[in-house]
VOGU-3710 file (C-alpha; in Angstrom, 3 decimals, decimal comma):
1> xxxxxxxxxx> -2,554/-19,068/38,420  -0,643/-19,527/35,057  0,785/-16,406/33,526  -0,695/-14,690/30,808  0,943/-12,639/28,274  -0,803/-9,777/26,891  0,140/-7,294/23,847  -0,973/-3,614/24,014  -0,362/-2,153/20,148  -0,413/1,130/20,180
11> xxxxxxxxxx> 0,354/3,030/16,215  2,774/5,893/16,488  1,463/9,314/15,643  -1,406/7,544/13,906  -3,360/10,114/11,480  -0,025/12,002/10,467  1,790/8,165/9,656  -0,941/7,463/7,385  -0,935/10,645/5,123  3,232/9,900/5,140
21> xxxxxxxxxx> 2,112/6,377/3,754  0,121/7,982/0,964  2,565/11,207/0,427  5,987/9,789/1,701  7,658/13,575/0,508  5,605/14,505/3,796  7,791/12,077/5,771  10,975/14,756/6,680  8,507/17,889/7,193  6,611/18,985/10,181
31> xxxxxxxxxx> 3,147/17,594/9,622  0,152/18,484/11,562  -3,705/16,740/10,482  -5,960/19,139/11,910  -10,007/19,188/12,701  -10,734/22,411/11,058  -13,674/24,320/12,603  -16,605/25,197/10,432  -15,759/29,020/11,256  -12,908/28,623/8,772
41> xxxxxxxxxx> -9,791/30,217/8,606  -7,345/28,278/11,259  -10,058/28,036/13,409  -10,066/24,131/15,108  -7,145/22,115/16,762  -4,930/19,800/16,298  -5,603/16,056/15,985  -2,308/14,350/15,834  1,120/15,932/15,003  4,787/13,847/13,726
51> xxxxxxxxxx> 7,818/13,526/15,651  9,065/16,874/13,520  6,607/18,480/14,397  6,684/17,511/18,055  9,878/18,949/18,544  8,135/22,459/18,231  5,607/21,568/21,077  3,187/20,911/18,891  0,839/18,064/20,156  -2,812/17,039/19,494
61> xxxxxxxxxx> -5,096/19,077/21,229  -3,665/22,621/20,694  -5,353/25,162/18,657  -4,294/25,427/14,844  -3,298/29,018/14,924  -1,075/27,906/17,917  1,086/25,374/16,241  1,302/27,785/13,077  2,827/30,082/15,267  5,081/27,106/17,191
71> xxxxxxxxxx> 6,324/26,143/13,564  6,860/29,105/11,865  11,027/29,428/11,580  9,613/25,715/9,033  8,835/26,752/5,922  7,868/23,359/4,913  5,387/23,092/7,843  2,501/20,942/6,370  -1,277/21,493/7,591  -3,558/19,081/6,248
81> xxxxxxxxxx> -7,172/17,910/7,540  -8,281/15,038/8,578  -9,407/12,307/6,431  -11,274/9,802/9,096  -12,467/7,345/5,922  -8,931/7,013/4,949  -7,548/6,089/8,390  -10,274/4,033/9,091  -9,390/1,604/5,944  -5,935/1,592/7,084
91> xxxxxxxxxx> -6,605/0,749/10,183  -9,268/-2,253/9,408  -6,211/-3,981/7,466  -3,743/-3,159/10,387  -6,521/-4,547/12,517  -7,017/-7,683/10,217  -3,271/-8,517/10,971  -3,140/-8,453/14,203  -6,218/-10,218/14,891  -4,459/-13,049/12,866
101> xxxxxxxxxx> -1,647/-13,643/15,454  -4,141/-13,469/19,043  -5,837/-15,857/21,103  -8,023/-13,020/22,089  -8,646/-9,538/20,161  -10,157/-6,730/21,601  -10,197/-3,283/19,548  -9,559/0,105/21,072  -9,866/2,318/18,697  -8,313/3,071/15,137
111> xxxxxxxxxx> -4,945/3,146/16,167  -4,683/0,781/19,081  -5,723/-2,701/20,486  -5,291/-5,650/23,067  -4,234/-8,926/21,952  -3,888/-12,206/24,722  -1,490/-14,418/22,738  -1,121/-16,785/26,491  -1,837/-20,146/24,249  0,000/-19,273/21,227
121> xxxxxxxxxx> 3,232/-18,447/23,240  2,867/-21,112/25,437  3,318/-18,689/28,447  6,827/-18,264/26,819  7,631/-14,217/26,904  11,056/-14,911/24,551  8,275/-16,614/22,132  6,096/-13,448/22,770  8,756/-11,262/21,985  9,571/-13,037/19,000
131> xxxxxxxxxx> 5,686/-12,640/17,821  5,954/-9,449/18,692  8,497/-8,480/16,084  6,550/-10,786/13,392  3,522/-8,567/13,799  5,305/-5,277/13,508  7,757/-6,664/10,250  3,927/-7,891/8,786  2,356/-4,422/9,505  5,311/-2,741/8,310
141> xxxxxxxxxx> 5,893/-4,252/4,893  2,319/-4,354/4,237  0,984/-1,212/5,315  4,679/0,709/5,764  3,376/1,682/9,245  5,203/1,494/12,128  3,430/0,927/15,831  4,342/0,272/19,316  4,319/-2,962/21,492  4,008/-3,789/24,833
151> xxxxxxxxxx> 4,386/-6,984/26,280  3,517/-8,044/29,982  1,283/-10,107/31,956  -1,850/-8,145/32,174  -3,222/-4,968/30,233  -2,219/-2,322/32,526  1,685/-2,922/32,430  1,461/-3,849/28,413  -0,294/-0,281/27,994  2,503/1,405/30,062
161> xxxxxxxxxx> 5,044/-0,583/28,362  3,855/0,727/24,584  4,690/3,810/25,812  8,172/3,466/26,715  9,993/3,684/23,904  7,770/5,392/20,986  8,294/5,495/18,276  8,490/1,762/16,578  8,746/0,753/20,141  9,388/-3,275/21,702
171> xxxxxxxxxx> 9,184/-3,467/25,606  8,526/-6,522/27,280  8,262/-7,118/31,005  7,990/-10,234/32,567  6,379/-11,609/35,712  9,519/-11,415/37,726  10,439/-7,687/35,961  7,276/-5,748/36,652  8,646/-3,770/40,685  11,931/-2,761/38,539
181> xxxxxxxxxx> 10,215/-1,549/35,389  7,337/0,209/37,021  9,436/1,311/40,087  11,473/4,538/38,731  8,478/5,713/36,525  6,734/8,983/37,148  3,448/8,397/38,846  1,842/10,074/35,844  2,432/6,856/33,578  -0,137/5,241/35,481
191> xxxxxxxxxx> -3,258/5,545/32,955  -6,059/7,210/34,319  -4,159/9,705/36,755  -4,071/13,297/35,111  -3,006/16,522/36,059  -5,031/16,870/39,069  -4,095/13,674/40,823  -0,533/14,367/40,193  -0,378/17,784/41,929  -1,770/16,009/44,875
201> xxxxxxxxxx> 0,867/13,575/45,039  3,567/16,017/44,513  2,600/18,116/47,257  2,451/15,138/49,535  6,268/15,088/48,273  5,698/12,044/46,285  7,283/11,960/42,522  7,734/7,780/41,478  5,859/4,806/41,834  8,154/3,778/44,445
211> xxxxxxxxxx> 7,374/6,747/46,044  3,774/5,747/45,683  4,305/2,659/47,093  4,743/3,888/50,686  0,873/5,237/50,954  -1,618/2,383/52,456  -4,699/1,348/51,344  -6,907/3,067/53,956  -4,892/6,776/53,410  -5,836/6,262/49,452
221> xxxxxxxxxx> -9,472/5,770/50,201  -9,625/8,383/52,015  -8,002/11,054/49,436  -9,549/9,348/46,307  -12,482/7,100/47,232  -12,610/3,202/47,787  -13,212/2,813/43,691  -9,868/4,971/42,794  -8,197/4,174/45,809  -7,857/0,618/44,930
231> xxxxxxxxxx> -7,259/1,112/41,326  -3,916/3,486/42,544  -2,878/0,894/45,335  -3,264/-2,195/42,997  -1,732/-0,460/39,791  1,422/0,448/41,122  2,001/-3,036/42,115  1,437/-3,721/38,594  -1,588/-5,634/39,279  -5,028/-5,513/37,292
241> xxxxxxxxxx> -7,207/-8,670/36,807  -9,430/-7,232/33,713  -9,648/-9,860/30,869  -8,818/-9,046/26,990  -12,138/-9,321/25,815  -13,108/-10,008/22,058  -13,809/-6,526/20,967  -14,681/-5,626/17,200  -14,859/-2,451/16,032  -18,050/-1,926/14,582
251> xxxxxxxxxx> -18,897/2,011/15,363  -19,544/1,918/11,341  -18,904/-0,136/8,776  -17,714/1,762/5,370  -15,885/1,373/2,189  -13,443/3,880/0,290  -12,563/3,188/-3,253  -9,727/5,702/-5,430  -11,570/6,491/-8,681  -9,772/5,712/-11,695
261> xxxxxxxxxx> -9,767/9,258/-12,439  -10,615/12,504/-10,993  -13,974/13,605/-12,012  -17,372/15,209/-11,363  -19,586/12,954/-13,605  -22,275/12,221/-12,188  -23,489/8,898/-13,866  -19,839/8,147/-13,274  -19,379/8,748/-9,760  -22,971/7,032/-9,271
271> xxxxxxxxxx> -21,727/3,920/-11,100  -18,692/3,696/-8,613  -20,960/5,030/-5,376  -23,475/1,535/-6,106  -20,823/-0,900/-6,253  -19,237/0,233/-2,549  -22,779/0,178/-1,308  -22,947/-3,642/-2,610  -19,824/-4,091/-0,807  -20,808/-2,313/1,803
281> xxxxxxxxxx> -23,594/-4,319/2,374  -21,873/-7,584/2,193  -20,616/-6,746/5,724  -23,634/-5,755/6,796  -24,946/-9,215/5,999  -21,826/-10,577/7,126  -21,817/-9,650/10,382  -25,913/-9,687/10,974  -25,951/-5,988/11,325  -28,182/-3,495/10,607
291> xxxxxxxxxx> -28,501/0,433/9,858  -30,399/3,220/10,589  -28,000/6,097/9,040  -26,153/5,879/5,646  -23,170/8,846/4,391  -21,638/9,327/1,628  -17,770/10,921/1,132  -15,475/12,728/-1,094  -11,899/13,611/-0,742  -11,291/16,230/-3,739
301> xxxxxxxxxx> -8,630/16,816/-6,013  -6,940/19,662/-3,502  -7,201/16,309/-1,038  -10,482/18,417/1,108  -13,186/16,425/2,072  -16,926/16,510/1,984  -19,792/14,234/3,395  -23,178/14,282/3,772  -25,546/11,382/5,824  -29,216/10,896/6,275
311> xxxxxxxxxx> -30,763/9,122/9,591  -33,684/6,573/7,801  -36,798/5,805/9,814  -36,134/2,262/11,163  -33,129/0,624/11,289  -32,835/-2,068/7,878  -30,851/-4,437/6,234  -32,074/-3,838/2,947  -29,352/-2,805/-0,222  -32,174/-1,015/-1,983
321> xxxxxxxxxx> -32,660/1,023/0,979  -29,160/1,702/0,668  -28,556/2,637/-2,551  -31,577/5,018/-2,383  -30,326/6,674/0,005  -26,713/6,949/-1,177  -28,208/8,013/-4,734  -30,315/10,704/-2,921  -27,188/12,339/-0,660  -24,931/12,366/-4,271
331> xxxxxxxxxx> -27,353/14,117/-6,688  -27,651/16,877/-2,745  -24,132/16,621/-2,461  -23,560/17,337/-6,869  -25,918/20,486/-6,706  -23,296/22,504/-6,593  -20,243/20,658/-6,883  -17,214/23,158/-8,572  -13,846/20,589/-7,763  -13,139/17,076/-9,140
341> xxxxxxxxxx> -13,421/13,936/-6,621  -10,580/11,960/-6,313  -11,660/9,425/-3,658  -15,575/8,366/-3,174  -17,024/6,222/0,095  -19,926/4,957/1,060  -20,803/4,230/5,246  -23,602/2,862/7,116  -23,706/3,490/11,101  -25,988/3,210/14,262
351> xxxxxxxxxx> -25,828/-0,066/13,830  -28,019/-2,599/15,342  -27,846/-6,545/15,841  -31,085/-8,247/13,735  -33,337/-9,015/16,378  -33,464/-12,538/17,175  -30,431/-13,205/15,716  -28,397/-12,074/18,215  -25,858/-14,872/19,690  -25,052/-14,940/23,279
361> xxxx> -21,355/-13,245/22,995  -23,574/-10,067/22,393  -23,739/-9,904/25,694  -20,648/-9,711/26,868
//
């Protein structure tokens, strides 16, 4: 069986790297983007935190009011909420360049993805390294992002290897590497083993892979179950079979456009909010979708953000339908509307192939 090479890309610190991209003064300060609750206050947690801001403990998950605390000797601690429209274009573009340089793309999620490059490389890992680094100078200069690679024969290994040496990370391991990379590694690398599954092993006195190693097939199954069992005994002999599979991200399709100034205008704002539905639409039509739910978005001057969406009747493909709608949830959302808008978007979701249309790699 030929070797294949495989890329797992993995962005560093994802949310927080993209406000440093649009506010590099951000870039030395602790910086935390946060999901704010609707209770207000610091009620909510954190999403993703910076490598400053790490330093304090401070990692996605926590509660706001718990970092504050973590951070407080910082002065220049930075709190800001999370702007999923921005991150979302950023990460289409990032997306857009690496699906350039694959054989085989298959999305993740905003801030990560699986490329099989096996045909462009020629099976050549030096040649995959050496793509590698092309993709990360390309993503770099054009977004001033930088991510993690890594670089092995099958997704499993290439997902541990992303992680080895965050941030702006390069780690390749070849066929005849993978026992003395995986080897000294806590068992906890291992995706899909948590907390839980880790106490086990360490009161069975075992720490590393290699540790790991030493259990046999039949004493697995019977901790963990014949479906787990063989995932553990396979993945720590750095074995997994699973294909990259073309995988587009297509959740919701949406565009985000910087107004040329800040205002609260209406016949303004609407002038701006038809031509991103148009565009919108265009890759709607594009891509043979449809769309039964259509939102609207504002990031305001003081950089908060506000959005509003409406579920239609049946799904549609139809732009008046659109802009209807989209005219509808602006005059709801202008009612009251004190602040400026700085940045306006328009997004369509619950999306829905047009039936009859639908091509056979649908189904895979």
């Amino acid at each position: 069986m030929e070797t294949r090479i495989v890329f797992h890309i993995d962005f560093d610190y994802f949310y927080a790297q993209c406000e440093e991209t649009r506010s590099p003064q951000l870039k030395s300060k602790p910086v935390c983007v946060c999901v704010f609750s609707d209770r207000g206050g610091d009620s909510g947690a954190i999403a993703t935190a910076n490598y400053t801001a790490r330093k304090y403990g401070v990692k996605s998950g926590i509660p706001i009011s718990f970092a504050k605390k973590r951070l407080e000797e910082r002065k220049d601690a930075v709190f800001l909420p999370v702007d999923f429209e921005f991150y979302s274009e950023v990460s289409e573009k990032a997306m857009e360049i690496m699906k350039e340089n694959a054989d085989i793309f298959e999305y993740v999620g905003r801030d990560e993805a699986y490329l099989d490059v096996t045909e462009r490389v020629e099976g050549n890992f030096e040649k995959a390294n050496h793509l590698a680094q092309q993709i990360k100078n390309a993503i770099r200069d054009k977004l001033k992002l930088s991510c993690s690679i890594g670089i092995s024969p099958n997704k499993l290994i290439s997902k541990i290897a992303s992680d080895f040496q965050k941030p702006d990370g390069l780690t390749t391991v070849s066929q005849e590497r993978v026992e003395e990379f995986l080897e000294p590694l806590k068992i906890r690398t291992i995706p899909g083993i948590g907390k839980k599954t880790e106490k086990k092993f360490l009161e069975m006195n075992l720490e590393t892979i290699q540790d790991l190693k030493k259990i046999d097939i039949f004493t697995l199954n019977k901790e963990f179950g014949r479906k787990t069992g063989a995932y553990i005994y396979n993945a720590v002999r750095g074995k997994d079979d699973e294909p990259v599979k073309e995988r587009e991200a297509s959740i919701q399709y949406s565009k985000i456009t910087t107004l040329k100034k800040d205002s609260k205008d209406y016949q303004f704002l609407f002038e701006n909010m038809m031509e991103l539905c148009t565009e919108v639409h265009d890759v709607v039509k594009k891509n043979n979708r449809m769309f039964k739910s259509v939102g609207i978005h504002f990031v305001q001057s003081d950089l908060s953000n506000k959005s509003k969406s409406k579920m239609l009747r049946n799904p549609t493909t139809s732009i008046e339908e659109l802009q209807k709608t989209a005219e509808f949830l602006l005059k709801e959302a202008m009612e009251n509307q004190k602040m400026t808008i700085r940045r306006l978007g328009v997004k369509v979701s619950e999306l829905s192939d047009i039936e009859g249309q639908r091509d056979i790699t649908s189904y895979f």
